[in-house]
C-alpha positions in Angstrom: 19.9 80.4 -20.7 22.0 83.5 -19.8 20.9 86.9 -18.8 22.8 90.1 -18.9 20.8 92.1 -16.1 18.5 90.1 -13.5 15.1 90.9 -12.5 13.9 88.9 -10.0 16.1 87.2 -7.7 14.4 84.3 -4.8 16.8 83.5 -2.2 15.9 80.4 0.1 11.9 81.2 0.2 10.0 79.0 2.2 5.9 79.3 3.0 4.1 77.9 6.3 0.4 78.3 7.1 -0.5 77.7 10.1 -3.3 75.1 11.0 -5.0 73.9 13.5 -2.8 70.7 12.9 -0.1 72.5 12.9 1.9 74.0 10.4 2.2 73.1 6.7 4.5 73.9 4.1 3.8 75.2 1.0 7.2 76.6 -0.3 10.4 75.0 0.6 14.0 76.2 -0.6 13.0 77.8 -3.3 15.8 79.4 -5.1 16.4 80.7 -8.2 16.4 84.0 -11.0 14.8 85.3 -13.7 16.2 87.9 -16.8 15.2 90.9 -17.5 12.8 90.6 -20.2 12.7 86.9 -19.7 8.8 85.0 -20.0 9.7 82.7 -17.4 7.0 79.7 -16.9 5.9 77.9 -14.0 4.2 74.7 -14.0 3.4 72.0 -11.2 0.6 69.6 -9.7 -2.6 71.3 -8.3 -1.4 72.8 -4.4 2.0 72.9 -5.1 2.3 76.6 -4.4 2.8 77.9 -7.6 0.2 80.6 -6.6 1.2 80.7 -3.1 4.7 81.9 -5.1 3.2 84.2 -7.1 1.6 86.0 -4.5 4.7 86.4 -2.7 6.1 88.1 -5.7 3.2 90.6 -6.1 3.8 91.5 -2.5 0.7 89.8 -1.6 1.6 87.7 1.0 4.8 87.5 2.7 7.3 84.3 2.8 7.9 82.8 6.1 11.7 83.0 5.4 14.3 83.5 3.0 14.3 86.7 0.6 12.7 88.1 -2.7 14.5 91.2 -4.6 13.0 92.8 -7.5 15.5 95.1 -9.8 13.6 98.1 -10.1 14.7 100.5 -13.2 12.4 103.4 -12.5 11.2 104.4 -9.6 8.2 106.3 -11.2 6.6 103.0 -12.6 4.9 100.4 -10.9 6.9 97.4 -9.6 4.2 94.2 -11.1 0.7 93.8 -12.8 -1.1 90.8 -11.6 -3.4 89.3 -14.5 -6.0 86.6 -12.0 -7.6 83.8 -13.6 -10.8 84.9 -12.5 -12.0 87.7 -14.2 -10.9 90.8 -12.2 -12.1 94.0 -14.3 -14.7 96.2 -12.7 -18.1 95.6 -13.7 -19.3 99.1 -12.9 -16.4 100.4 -15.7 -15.8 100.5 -19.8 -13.5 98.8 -21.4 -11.7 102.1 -22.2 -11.8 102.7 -17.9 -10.8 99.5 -16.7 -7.6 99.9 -19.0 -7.0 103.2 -17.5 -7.3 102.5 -14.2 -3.6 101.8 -13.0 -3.0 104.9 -14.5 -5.6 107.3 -13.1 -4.7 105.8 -9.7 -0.9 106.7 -10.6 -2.1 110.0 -11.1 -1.0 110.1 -14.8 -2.9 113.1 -16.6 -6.3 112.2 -18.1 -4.8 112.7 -22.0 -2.3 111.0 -21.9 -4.0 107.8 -20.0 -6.8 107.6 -22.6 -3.8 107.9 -25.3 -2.3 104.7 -23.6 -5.6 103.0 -23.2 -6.7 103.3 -26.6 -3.6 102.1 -27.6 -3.2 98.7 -25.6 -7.4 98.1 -26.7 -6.5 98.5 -30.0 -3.2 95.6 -29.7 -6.5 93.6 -28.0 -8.8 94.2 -31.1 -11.4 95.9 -29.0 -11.6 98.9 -30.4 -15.3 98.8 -31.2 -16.1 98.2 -27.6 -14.4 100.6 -25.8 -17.1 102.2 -24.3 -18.9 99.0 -23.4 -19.3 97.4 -20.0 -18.1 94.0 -19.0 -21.7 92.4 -19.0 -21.4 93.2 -22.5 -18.5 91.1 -23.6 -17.4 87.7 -23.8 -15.1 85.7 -21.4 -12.2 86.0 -23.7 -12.7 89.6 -24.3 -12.9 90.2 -20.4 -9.5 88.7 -20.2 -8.2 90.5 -23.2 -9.2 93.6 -20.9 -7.4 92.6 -18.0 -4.4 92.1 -20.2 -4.4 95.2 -21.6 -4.7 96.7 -18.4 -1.8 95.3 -16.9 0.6 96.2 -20.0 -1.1 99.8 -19.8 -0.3 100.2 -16.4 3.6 100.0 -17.6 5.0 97.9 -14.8 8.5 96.8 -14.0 7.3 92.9 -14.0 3.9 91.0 -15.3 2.9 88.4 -13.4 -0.1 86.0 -14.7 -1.7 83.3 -12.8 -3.5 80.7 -15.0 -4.9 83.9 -17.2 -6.8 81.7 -20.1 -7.1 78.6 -17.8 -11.0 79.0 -17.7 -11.6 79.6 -21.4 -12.1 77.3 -24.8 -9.6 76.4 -26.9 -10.1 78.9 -29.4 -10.2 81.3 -27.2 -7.0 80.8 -25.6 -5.1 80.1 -28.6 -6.1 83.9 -29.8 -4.9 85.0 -26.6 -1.7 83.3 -26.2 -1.2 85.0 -29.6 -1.8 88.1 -28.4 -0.1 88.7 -25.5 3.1 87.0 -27.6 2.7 89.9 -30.0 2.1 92.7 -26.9 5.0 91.1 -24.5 7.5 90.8 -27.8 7.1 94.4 -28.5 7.3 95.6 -25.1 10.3 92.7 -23.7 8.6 92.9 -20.2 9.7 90.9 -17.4 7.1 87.6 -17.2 6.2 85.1 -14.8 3.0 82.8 -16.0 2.0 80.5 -14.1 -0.5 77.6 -16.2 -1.4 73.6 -15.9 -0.9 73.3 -19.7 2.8 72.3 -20.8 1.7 72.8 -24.3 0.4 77.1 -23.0 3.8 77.1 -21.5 6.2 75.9 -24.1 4.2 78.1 -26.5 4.8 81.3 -24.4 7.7 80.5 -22.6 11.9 80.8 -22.6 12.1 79.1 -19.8 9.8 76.4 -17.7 10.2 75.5 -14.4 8.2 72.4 -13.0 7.7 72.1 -9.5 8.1 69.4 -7.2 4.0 68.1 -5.5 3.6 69.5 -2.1 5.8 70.8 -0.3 6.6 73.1 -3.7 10.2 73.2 -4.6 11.7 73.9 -7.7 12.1 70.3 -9.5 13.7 71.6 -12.9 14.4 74.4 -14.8 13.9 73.9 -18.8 15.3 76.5 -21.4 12.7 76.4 -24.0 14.8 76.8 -27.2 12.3 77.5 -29.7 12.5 80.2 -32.6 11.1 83.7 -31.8 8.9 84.9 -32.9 6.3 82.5 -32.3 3.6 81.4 -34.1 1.1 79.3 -31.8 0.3 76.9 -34.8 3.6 76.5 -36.1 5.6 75.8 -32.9 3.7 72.7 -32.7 4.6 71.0 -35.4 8.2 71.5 -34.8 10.0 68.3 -33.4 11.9 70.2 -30.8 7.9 71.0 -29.2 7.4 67.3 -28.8 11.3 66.7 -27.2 10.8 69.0 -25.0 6.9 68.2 -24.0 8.3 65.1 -23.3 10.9 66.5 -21.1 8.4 68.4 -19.2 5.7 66.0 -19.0 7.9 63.1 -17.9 9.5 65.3 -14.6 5.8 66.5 -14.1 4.2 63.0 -14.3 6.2 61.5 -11.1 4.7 65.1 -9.4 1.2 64.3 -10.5 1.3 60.4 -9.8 3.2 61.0 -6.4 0.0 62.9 -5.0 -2.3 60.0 -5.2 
C-alpha cells in the first residue's frame, strides 16, 4: 500500500532499559512508515514493545537510538492524542469537560470548545450525559469519552493503545464501530495497537506483527478490505479469513517462541 504524503517516519529505533542484570532490549531495528491518514495496526506477543513503541511516538519516552519524525501540517494543532487502555478521563469532570480539556489547555476560547465538545459527544451517543460524571457511566461509555476527547483535541496523529482491550464483546464491537465512523470522516493519522487480529483487521489498512522479545518488525500486511466497513459484514467476507490466517500464522511462531 502506497502513500502520497508520509506521516510518521521510524528510522533504526532501538529501546534498552537498564537492569540490574544489565541491559535489555525492548526495540531493535525498527524501521518503517506510515501515510497520512493511514489506520496503521500493530499487533505482537505480550512484552514485545508494542507499548514501549507507542510511547516513543507520543514523546513519552525517548529511544535509546535511531530516529522518529513526525510531518507536522499545522503548527497550531497538537502533534498526537493518546487514547490508554485504562480509563484515563478525570473523575472530578463531566463528560462535556473531559472532552474539552485539550482544548481549554490549548487556550481555545470557551464557545467554540463547547461547540466542538458537543459535537464529538454527540458522534459518541452521549448526548444525554453530558453533564454527568464518570462514576456515573459505564466502562464503555468512559472509553467512548476518552475517544471523543482525543478527536476533539484535533491532533496531527491518534495513537491508541489497546483502547477496548478491557471491555465485553458488545461493547467493543459498538466501539470499533464508532471510532470507524469518527476516524472515516476526519482521515486522521492512526496507530492502534490491540492483541485481537480480528479488532485489527476490522479497523485496520495495514497490520504489522511484531517479532516476541526483542520487538522488531516481523511483517507488514496491507489489509485490502472494502471501505467503508461494517464490523459485522467484514467477517463474513472470505478475504477476512485469508488474511486472519496470514496474521495469525506469523504471530503463532511469536507467541509459541516465548514459552
Amino acid at each position: 500500500m502506497i502513500y502520497a504524503t508520509e506521516s510518521i517516519r521510524i528510522q533504526n529505533v532501538n529501546k534498552l532499559f537498564s537492569t540490574p542484570a544489565g541491559p535489555i532490549a525492548a526495540l531493535q531495528n525498527i524501521t518503517l512508515s506510515i501515510g497520512e491518514g493511514e489506520f496503521f495496526c500493530i499487533v505482537g506477543p505480550s512484552g514485545c514493545g508494542k507499548t514501549t513503541l507507542l510511547r516513543i511516538l507520543a514523546g513519552l519516552d525517548k529511544s535509546s537510538s535511531g530516529n522518529v519524525s513526525i510531518t507536522a501540517g499545522d503548527c497550531g494543532r497538537p502533534v498526537n492524542s493518546m487514547v490508554f487502555q485504562e480509563q484515563s478521563i478525570f473523575p472530578w469532570m463531566t463528560v462535556e469537560n473531559n472532552v474539552e480539556y485539550g482544548l481549554r489547555m490549548r487556550g481555545v476560547a470557551k464557545k467554540i470548545r463547547r461547540e466542538i465538545a458537543r459535537h464529538y459527544i454527540g458522534m459518541i451517543g452521549l448526548s444525554q450525559f453530558a453533564n454527568a460524571y464518570p462514576a456515573q457511566l459505564s466502562g464503555g461509555m468512559k472509553q467512548r469519552v476518552s475517544v471523543a476527547r482525543a478527536f476533539a483535541n484535533d491532533p496531527e496523529i491518534l495513537l491508541m493503545d489497546e483502547p477496548f482491550g478491557a471491555l465485553d464483546e458488545q461493547n467493543r464491537i459498538l466501539l470499533q464501530q464508532e471510532l470507524l465512523r469518527i476516524w472515516e470522516g476526519s482521515g486522521k493519522t492512526t496507530v492502534f495497537i490491540t492483541h485481537s487480529i480480528d479488532e485489527a483487521l476490522c479497523l485496520g489498512d495495514r497490520v504489522m506483527v511484531m517479532s516476541a522479545h526483542p520487538g522488531t518488525v516481523k511483517t507488514i500486511i496491507d489489509i485490502d478490505l472494502p471501505r467503508p466497513r461494517d464490523i459485522a459484514t467484514i467477517r463474513t467476507l472470505g478475504r477476512y479469513n485469508e488474511l486472519y490466517q496470514q496474521i495469525w500464522l506469523a504471530l503463532r511462531e511469536e507467541v509459541r517462541g516465548r514459552k
